[in-house]
mmCIF entry with sequence, helices, sheets and N, C-alpha, C, O atoms, coordinates in Angstrom:
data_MODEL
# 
_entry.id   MODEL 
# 
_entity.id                         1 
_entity.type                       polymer 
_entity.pdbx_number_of_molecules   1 
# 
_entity_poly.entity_id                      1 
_entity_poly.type                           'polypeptide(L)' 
_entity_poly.nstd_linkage                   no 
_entity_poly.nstd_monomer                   no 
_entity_poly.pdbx_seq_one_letter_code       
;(UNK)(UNK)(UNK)(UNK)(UNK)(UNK)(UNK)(UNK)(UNK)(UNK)(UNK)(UNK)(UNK)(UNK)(UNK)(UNK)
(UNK)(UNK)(UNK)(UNK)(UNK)(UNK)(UNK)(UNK)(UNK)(UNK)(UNK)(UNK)(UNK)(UNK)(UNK)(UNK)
(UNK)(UNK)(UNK)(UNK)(UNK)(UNK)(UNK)(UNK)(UNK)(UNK)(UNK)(UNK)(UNK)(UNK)
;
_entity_poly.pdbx_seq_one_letter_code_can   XXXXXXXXXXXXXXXXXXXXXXXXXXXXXXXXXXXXXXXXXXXXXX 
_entity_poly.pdbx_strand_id                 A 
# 
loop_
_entity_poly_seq.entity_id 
_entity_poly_seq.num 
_entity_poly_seq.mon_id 
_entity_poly_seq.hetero 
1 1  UNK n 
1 2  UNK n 
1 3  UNK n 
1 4  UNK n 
1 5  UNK n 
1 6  UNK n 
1 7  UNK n 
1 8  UNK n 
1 9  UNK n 
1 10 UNK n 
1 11 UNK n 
1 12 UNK n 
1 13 UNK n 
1 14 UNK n 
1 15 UNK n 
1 16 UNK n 
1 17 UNK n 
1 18 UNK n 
1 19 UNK n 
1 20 UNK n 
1 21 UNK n 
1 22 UNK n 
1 23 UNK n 
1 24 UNK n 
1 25 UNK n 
1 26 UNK n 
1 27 UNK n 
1 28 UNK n 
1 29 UNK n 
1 30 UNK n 
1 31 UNK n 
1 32 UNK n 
1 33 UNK n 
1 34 UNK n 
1 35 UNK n 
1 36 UNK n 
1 37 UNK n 
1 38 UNK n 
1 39 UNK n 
1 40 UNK n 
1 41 UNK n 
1 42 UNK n 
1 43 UNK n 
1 44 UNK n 
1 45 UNK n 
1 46 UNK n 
# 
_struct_asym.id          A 
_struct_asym.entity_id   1 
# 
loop_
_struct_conf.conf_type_id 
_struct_conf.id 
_struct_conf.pdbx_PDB_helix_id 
_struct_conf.beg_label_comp_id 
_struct_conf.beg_label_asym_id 
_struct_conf.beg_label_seq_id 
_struct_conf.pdbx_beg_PDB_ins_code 
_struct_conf.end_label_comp_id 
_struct_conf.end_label_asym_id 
_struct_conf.end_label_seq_id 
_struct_conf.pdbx_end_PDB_ins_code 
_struct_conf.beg_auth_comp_id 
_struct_conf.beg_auth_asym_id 
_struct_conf.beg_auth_seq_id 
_struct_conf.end_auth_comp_id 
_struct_conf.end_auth_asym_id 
_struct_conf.end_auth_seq_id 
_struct_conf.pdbx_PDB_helix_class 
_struct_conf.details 
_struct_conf.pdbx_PDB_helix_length 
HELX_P HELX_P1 AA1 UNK A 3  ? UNK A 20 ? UNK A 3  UNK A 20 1 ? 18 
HELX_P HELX_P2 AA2 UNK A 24 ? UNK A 28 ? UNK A 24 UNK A 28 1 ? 5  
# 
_struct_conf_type.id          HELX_P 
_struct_conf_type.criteria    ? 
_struct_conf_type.reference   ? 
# 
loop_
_atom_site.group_PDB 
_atom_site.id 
_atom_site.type_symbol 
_atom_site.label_atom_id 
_atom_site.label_alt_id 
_atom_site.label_comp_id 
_atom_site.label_asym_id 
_atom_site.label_entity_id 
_atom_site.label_seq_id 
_atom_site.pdbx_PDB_ins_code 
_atom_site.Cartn_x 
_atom_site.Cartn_y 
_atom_site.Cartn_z 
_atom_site.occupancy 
_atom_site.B_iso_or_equiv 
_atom_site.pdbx_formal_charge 
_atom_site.auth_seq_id 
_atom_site.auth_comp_id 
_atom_site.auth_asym_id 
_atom_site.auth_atom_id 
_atom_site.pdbx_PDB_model_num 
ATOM 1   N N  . UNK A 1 1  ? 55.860 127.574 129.547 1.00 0.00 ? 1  UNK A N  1 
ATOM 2   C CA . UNK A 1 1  ? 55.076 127.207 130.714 1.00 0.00 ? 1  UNK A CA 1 
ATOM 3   C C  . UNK A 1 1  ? 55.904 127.549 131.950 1.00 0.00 ? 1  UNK A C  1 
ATOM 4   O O  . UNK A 1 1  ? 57.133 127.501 131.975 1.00 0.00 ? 1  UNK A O  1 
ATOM 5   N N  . UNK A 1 2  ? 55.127 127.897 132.965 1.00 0.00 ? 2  UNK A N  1 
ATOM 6   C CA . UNK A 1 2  ? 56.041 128.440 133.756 1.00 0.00 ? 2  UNK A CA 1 
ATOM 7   C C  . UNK A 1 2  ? 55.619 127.693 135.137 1.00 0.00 ? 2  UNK A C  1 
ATOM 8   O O  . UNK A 1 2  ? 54.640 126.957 135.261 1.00 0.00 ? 2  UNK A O  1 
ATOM 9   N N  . UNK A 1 3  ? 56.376 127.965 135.954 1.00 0.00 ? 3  UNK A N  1 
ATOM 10  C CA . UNK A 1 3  ? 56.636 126.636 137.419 1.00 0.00 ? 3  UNK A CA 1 
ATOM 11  C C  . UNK A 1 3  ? 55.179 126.504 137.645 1.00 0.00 ? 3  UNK A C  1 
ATOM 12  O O  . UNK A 1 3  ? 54.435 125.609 137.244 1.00 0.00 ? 3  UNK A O  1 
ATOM 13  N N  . UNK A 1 4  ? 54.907 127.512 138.332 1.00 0.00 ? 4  UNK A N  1 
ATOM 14  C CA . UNK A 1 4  ? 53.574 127.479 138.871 1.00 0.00 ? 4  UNK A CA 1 
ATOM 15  C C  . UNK A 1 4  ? 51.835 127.056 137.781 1.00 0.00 ? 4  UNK A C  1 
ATOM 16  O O  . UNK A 1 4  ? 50.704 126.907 138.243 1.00 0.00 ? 4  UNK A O  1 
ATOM 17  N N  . UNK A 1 5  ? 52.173 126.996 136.665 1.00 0.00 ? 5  UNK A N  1 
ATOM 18  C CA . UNK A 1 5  ? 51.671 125.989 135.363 1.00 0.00 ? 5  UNK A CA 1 
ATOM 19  C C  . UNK A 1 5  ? 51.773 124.936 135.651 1.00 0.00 ? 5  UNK A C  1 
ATOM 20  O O  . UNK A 1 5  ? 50.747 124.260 135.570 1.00 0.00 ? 5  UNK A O  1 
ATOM 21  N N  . UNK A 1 6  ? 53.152 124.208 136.171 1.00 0.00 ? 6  UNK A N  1 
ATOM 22  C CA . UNK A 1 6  ? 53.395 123.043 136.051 1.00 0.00 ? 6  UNK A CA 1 
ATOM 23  C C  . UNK A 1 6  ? 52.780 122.360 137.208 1.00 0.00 ? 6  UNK A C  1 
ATOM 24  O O  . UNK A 1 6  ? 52.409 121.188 137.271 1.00 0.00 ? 6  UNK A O  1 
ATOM 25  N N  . UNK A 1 7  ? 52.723 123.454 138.287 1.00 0.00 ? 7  UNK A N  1 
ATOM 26  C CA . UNK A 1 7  ? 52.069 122.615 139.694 1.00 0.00 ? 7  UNK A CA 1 
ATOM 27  C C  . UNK A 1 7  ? 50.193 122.020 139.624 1.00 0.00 ? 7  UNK A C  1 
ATOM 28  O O  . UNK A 1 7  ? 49.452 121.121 140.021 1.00 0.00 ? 7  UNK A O  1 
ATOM 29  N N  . UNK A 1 8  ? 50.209 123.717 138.540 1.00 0.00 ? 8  UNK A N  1 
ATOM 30  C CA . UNK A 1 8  ? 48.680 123.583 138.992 1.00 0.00 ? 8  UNK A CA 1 
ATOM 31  C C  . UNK A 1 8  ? 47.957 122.413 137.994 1.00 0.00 ? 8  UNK A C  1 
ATOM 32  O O  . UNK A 1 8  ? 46.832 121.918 138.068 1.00 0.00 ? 8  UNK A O  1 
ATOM 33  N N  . UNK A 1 9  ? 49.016 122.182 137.071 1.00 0.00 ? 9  UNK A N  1 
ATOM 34  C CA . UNK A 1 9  ? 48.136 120.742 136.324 1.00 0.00 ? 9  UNK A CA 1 
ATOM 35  C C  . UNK A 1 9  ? 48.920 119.975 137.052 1.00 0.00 ? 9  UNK A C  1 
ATOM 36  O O  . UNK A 1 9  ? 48.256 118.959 136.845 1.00 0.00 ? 9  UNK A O  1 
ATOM 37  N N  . UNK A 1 10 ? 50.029 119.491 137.934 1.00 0.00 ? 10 UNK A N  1 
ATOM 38  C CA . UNK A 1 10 ? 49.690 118.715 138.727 1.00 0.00 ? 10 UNK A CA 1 
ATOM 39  C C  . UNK A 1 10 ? 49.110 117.926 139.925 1.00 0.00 ? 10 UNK A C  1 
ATOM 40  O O  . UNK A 1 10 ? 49.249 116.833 140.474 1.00 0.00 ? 10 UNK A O  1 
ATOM 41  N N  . UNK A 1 11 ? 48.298 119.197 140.051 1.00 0.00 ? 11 UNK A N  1 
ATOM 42  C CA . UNK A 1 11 ? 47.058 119.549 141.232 1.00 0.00 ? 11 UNK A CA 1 
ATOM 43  C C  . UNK A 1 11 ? 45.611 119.040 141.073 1.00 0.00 ? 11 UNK A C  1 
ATOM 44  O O  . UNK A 1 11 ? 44.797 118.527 141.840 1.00 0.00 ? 11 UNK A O  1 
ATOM 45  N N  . UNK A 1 12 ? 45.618 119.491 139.380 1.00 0.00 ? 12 UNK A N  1 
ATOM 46  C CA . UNK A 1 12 ? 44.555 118.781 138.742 1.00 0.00 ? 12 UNK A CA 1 
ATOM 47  C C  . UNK A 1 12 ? 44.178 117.647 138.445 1.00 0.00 ? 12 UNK A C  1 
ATOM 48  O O  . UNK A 1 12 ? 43.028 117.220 138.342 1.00 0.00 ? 12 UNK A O  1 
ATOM 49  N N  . UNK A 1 13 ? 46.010 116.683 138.172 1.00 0.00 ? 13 UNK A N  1 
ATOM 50  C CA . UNK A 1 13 ? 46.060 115.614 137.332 1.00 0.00 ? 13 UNK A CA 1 
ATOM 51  C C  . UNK A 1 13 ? 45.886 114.673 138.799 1.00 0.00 ? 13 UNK A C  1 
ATOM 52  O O  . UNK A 1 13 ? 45.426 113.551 138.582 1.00 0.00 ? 13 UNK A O  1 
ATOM 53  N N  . UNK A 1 14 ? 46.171 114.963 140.144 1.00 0.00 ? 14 UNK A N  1 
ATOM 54  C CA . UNK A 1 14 ? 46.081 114.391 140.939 1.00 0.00 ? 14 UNK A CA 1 
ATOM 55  C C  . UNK A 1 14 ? 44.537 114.128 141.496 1.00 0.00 ? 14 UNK A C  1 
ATOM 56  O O  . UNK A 1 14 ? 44.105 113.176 142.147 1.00 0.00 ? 14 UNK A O  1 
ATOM 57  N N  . UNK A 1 15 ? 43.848 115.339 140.994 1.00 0.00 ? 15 UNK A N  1 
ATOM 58  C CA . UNK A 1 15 ? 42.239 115.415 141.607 1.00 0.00 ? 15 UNK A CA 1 
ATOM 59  C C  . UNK A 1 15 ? 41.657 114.559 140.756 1.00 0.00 ? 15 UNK A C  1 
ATOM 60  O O  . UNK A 1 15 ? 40.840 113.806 141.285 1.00 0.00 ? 15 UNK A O  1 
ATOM 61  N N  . UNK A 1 16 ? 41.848 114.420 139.423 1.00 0.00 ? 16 UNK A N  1 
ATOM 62  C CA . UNK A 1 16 ? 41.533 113.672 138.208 1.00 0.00 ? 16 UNK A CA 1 
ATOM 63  C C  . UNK A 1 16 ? 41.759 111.945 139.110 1.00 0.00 ? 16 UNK A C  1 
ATOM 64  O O  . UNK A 1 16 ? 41.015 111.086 139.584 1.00 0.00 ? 16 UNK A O  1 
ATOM 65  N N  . UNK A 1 17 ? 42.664 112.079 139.013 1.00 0.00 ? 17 UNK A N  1 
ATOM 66  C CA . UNK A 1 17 ? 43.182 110.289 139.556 1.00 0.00 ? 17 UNK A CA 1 
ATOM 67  C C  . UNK A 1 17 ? 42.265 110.137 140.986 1.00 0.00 ? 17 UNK A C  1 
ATOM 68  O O  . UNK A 1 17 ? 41.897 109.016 141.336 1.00 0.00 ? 17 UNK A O  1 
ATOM 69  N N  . UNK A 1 18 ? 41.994 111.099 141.622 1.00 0.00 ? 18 UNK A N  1 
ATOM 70  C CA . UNK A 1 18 ? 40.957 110.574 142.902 1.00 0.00 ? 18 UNK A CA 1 
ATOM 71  C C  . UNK A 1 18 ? 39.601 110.272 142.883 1.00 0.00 ? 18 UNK A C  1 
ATOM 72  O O  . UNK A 1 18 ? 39.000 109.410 143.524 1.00 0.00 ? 18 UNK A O  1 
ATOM 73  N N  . UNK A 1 19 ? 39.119 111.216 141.935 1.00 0.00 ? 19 UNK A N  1 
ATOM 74  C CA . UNK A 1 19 ? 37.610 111.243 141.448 1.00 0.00 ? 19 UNK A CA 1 
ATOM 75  C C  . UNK A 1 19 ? 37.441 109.896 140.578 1.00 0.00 ? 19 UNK A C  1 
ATOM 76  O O  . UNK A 1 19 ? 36.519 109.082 140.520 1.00 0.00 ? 19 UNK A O  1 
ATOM 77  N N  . UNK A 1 20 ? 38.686 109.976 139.923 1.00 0.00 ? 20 UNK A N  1 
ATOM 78  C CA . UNK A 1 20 ? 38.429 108.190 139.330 1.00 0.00 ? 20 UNK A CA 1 
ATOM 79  C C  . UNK A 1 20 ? 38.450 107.158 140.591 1.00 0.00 ? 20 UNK A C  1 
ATOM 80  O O  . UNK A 1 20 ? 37.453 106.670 141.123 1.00 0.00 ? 20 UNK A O  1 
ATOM 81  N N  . UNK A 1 21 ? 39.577 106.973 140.888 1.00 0.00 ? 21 UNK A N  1 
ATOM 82  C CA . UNK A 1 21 ? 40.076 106.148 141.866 1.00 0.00 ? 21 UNK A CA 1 
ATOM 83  C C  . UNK A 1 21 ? 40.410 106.530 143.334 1.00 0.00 ? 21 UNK A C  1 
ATOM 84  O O  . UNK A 1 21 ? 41.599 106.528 143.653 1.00 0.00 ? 21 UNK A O  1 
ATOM 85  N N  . UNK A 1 22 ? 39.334 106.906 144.391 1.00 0.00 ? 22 UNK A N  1 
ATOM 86  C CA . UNK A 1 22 ? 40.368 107.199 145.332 1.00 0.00 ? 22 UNK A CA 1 
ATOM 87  C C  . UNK A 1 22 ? 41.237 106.322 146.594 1.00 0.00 ? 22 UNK A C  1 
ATOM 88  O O  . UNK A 1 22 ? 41.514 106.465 147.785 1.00 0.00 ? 22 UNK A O  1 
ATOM 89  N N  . UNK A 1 23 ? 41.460 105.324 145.470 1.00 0.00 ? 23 UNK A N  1 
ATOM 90  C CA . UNK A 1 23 ? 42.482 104.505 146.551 1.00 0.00 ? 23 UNK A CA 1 
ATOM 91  C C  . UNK A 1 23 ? 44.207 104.381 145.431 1.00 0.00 ? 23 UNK A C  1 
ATOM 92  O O  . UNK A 1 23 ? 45.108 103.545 145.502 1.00 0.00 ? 23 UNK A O  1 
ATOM 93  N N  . UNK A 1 24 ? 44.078 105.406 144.654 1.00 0.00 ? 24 UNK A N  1 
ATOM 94  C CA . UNK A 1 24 ? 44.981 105.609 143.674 1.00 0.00 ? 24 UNK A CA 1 
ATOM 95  C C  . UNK A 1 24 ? 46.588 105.745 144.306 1.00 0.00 ? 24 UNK A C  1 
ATOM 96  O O  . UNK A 1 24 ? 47.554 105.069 143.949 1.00 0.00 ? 24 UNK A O  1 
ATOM 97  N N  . UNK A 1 25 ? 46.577 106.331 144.872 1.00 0.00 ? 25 UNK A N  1 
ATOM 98  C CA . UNK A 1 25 ? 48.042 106.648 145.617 1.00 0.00 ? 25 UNK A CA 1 
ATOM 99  C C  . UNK A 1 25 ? 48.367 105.163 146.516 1.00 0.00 ? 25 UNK A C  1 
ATOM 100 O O  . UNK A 1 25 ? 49.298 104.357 146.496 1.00 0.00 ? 25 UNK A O  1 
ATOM 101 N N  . UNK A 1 26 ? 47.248 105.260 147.197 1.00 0.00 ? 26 UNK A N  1 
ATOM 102 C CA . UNK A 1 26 ? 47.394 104.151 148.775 1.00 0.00 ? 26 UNK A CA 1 
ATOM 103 C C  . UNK A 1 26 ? 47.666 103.011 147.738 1.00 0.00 ? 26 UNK A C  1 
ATOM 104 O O  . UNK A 1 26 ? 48.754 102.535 148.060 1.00 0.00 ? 26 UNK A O  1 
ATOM 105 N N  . UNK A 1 27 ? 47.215 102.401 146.722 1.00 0.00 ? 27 UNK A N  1 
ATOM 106 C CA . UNK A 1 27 ? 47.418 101.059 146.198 1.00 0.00 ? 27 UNK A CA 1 
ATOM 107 C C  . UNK A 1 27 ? 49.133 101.531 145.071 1.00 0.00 ? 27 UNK A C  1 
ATOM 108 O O  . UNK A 1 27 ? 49.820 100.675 144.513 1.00 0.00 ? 27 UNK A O  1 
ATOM 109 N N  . UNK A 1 28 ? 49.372 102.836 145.041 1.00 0.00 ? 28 UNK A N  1 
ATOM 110 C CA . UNK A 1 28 ? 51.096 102.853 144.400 1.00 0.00 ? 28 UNK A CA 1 
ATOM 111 C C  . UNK A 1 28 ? 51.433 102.763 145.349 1.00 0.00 ? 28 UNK A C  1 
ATOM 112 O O  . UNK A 1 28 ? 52.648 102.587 145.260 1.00 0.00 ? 28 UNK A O  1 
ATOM 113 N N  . UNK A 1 29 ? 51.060 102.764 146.619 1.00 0.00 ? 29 UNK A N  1 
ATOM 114 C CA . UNK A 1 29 ? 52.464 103.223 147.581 1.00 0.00 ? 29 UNK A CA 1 
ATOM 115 C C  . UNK A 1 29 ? 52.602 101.568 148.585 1.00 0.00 ? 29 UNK A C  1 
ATOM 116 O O  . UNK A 1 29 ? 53.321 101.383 149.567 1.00 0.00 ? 29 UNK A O  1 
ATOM 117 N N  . UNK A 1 30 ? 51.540 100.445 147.835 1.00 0.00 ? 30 UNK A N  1 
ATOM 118 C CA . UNK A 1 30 ? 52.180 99.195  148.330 1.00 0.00 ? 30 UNK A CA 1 
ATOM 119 C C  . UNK A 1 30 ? 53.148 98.741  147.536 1.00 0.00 ? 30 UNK A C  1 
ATOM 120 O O  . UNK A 1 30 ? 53.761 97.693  147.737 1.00 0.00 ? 30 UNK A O  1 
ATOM 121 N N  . UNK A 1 31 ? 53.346 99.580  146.514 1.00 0.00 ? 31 UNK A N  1 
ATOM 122 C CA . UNK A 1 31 ? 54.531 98.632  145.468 1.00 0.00 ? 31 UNK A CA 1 
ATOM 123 C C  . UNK A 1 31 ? 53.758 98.287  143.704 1.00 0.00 ? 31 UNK A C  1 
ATOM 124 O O  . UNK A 1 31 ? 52.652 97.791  143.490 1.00 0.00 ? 31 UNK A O  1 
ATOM 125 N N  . UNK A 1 32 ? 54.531 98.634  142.929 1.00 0.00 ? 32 UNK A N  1 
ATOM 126 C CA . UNK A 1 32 ? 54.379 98.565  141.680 1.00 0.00 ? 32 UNK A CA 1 
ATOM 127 C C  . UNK A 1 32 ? 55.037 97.044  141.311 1.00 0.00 ? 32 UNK A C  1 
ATOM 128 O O  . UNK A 1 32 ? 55.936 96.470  141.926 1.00 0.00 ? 32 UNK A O  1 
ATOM 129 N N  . UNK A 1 33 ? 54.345 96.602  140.183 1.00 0.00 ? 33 UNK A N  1 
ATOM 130 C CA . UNK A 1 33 ? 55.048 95.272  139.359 1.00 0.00 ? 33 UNK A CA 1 
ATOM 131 C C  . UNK A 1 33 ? 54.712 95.348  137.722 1.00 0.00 ? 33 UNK A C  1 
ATOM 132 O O  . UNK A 1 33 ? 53.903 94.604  137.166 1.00 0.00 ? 33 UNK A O  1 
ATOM 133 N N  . UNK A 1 34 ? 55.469 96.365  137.078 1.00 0.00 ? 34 UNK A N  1 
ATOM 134 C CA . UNK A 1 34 ? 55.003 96.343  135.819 1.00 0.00 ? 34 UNK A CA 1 
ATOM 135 C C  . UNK A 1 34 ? 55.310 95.369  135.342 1.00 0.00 ? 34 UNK A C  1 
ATOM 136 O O  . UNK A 1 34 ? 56.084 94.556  135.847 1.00 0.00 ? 34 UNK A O  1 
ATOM 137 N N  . UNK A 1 35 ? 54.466 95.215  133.715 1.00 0.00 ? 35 UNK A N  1 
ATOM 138 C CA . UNK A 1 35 ? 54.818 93.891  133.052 1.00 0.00 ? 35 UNK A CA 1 
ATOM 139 C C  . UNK A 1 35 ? 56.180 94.376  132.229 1.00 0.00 ? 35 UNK A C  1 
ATOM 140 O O  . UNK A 1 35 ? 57.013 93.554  131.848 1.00 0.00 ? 35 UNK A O  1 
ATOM 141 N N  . UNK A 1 36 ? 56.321 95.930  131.981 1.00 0.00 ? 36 UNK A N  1 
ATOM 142 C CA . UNK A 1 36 ? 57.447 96.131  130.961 1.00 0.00 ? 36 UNK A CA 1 
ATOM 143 C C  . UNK A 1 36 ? 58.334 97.000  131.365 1.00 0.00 ? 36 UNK A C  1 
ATOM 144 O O  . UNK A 1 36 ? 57.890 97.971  131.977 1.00 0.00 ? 36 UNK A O  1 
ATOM 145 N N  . UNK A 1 37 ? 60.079 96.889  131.105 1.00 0.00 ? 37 UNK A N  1 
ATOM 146 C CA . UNK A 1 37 ? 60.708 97.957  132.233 1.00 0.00 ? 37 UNK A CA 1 
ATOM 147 C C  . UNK A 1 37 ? 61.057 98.251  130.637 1.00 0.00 ? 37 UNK A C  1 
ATOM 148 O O  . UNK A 1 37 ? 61.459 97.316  129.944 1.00 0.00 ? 37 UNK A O  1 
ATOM 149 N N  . UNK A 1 38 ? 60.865 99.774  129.991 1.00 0.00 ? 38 UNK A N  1 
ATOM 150 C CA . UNK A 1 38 ? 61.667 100.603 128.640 1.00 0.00 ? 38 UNK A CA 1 
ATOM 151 C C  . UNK A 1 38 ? 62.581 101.407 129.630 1.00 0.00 ? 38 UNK A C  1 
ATOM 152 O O  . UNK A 1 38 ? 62.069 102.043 130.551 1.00 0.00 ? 38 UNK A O  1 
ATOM 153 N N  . UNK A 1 39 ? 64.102 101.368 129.410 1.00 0.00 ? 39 UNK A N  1 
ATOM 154 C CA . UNK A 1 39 ? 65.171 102.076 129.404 1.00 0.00 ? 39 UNK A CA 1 
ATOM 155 C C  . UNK A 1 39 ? 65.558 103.073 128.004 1.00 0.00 ? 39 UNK A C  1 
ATOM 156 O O  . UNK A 1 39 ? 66.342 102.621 127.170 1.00 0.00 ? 39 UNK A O  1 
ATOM 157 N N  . UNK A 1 40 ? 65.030 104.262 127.848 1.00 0.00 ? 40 UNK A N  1 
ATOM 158 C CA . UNK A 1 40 ? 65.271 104.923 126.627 1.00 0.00 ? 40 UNK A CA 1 
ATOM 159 C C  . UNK A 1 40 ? 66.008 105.877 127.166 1.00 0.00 ? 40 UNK A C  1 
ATOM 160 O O  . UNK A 1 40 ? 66.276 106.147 128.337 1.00 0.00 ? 40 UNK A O  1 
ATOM 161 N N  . UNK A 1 41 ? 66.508 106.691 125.430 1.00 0.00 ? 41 UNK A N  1 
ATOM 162 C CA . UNK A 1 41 ? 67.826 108.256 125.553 1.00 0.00 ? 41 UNK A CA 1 
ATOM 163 C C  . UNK A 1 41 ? 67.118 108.883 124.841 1.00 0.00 ? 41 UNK A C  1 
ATOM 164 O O  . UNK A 1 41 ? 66.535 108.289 123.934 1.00 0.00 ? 41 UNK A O  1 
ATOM 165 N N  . UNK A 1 42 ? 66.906 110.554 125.059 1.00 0.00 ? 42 UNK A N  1 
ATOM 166 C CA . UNK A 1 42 ? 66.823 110.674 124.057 1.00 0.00 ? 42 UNK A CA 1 
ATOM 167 C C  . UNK A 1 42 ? 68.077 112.195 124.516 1.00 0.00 ? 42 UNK A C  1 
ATOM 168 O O  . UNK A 1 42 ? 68.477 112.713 125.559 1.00 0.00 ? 42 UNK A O  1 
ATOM 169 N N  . UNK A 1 43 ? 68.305 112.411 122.965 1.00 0.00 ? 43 UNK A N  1 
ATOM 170 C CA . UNK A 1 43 ? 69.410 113.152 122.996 1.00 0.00 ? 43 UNK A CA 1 
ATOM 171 C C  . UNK A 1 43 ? 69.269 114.064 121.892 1.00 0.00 ? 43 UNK A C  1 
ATOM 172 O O  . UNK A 1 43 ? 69.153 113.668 120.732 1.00 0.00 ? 43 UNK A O  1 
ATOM 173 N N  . UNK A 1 44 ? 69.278 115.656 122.330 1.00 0.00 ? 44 UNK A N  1 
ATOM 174 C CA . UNK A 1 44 ? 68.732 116.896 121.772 1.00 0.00 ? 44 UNK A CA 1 
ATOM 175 C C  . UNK A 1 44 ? 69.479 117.053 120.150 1.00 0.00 ? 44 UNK A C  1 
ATOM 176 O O  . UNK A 1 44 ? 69.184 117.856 119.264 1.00 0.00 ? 44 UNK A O  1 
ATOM 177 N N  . UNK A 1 45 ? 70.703 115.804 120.150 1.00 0.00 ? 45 UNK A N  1 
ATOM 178 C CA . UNK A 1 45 ? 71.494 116.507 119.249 1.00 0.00 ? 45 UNK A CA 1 
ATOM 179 C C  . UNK A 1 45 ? 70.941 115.645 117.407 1.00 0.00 ? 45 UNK A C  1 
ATOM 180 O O  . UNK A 1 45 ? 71.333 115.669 116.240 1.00 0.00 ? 45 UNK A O  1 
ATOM 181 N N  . UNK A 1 46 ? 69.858 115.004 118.218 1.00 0.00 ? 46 UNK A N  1 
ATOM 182 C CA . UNK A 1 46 ? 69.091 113.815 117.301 1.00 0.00 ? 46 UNK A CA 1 
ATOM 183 C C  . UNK A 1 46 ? 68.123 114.753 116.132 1.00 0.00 ? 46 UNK A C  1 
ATOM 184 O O  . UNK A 1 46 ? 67.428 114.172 115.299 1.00 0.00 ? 46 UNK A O  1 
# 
């Protein structure tokens, strides 16, 4: 996959989240409170 792959599904994945929700961003950008914080590794040599 190459850079410009990576933008354009994140172009999409963002239009996706507005058409659902468009107060999607404005309600992350007062602040998140998840219920669960996962700290994981992962390591290639696994």
């Amino acid at each position: 996959m190459i850079l410009q792959d990576i933008f354009k599904h994140n172009e999409q994945w963002v239009a996706q989240k507005l058409n659902t929700d468009p107060q999607y961003f404005e309600k992350l950008a007062k602040g998140q409170q998840p219920q669960i914080l996962y700290i994981g590794c992962s390591d290639s040599r696994v």
